[in-house]
C-alpha positions in Angstrom: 25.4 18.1 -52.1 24.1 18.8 -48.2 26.3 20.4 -45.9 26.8 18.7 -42.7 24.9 19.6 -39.7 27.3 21.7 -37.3 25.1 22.3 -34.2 23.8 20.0 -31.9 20.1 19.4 -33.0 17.5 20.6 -30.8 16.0 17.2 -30.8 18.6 15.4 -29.0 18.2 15.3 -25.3 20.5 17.2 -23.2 23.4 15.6 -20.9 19.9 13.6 -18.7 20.7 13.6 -15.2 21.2 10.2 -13.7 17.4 9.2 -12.8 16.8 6.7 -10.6 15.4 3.7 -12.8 13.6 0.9 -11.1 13.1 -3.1 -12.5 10.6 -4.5 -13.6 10.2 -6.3 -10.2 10.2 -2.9 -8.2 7.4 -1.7 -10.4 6.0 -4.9 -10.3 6.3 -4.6 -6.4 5.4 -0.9 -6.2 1.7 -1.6 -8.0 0.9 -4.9 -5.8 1.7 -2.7 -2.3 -0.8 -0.1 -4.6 -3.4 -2.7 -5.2 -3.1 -4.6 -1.8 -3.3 -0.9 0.0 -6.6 -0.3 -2.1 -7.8 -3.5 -0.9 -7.1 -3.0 2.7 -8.8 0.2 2.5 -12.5 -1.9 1.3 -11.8 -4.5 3.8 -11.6 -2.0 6.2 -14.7 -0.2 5.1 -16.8 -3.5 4.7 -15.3 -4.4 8.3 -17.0 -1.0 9.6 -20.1 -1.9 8.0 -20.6 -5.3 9.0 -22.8 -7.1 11.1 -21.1 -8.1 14.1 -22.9 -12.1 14.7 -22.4 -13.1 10.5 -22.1 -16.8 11.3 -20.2 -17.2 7.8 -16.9 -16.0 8.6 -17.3 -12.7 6.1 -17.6 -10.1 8.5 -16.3 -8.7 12.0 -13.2 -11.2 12.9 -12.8 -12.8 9.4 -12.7 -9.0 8.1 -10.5 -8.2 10.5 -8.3 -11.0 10.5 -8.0 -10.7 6.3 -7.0 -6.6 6.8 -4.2 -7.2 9.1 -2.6 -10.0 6.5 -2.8 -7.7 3.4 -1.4 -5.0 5.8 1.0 -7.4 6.7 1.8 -8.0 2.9 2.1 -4.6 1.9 4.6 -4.0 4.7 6.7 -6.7 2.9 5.9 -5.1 -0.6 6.6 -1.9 0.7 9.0 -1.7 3.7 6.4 0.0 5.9 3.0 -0.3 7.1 0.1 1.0 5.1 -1.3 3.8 7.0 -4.8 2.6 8.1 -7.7 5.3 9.0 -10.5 3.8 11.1 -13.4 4.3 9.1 -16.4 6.1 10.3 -19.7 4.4 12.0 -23.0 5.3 10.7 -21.9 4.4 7.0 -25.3 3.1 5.0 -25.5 -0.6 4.6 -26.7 -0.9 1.5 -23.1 0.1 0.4 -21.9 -2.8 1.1 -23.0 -5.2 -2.4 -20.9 -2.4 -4.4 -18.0 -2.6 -1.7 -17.7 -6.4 -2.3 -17.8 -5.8 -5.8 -14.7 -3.0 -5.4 -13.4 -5.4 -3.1 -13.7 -8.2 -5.3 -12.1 -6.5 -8.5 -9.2 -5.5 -6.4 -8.6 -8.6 -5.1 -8.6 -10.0 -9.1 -6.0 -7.3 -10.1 -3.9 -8.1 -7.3 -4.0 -11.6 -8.0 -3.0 -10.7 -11.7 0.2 -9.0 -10.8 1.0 -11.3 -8.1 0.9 -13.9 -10.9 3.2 -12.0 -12.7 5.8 -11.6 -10.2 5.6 -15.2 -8.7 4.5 -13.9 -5.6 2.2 -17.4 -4.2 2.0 -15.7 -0.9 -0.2 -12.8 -2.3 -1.3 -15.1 -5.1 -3.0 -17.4 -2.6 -4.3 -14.4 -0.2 -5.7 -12.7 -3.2 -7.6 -15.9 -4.8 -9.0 -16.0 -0.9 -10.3 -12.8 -0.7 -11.7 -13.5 -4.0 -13.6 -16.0 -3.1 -14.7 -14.8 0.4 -16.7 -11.9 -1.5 -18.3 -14.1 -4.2 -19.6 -15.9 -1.4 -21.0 -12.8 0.5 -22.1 -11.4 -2.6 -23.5 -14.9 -3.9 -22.7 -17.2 -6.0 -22.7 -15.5 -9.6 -23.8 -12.4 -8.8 -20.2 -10.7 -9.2 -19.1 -12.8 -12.4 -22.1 -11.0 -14.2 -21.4 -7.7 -12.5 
């Protein structure tokens, strides 16, 4: 009743050239490095901005100190160190509530996928950073943010 297709259809895909595929846990590994680098970048920026004599451990050494761990996470993540630009002085302070917020929501995705890839290394540095800028921030005032 129908005659056979003859010719290739136009919908099937050509001979695909051999693309590199990557696992779940490369991917999984690629967007932690991603979300650790976008951390270290805020930490970096809140550690420009912060007040040298905090008494509370959330700024100057404790900043700095925090940014050369998740540097020293992506560089496991990743196989290199992030590239880190010094950020500029003379940045306004009253940046710095919606920086712990970024820096707080970072720290939450990160400690998502490190959940999902068993990482307790990043898991436990994540849930720490976490808490360090709820308590900077306040307690509660990022949970309603």
């Amino acid at each position: 009743m129908y005659e056979p297709i003859r010719t290739k259809s136009v919908h099937t895909m050509a001979a695909a050239p051999e693309l590199p595929h990557r696992t779940r846990e490369e991917e999984l590994d690629n967007r932690l490095a991603g979300q650790l680098t976008a951390l270290l970048t805020v930490t970096d920026e809140l550690r420009a901005l912060a007040a040298p004599d905090d008494r509370h451990g959330r700024s100057g050494p404790a900043l700095a100190d925090a940014a050369d761990r998740i540097a020293a996470q992506v560089a496991r993540l990743s196989g290199h160190y992030p590239l880190r630009a010094e950020p500029s002085d003379g940045g306004d302070p009253s940046r710095i509530p919606a920086l712990r917020q970024r820096a707080h929501t970072l720290a939450a995705n990160a400690l998502a996928v490190a959940t999902s890839r068993h990482d307790t290394a990043v898991m436990a540095l994540a849930a720490e950073r976490m808490t360090a800028h709820e308590a900077a921030a306040g307690v509660g005032d990022l949970a309603t943010a």
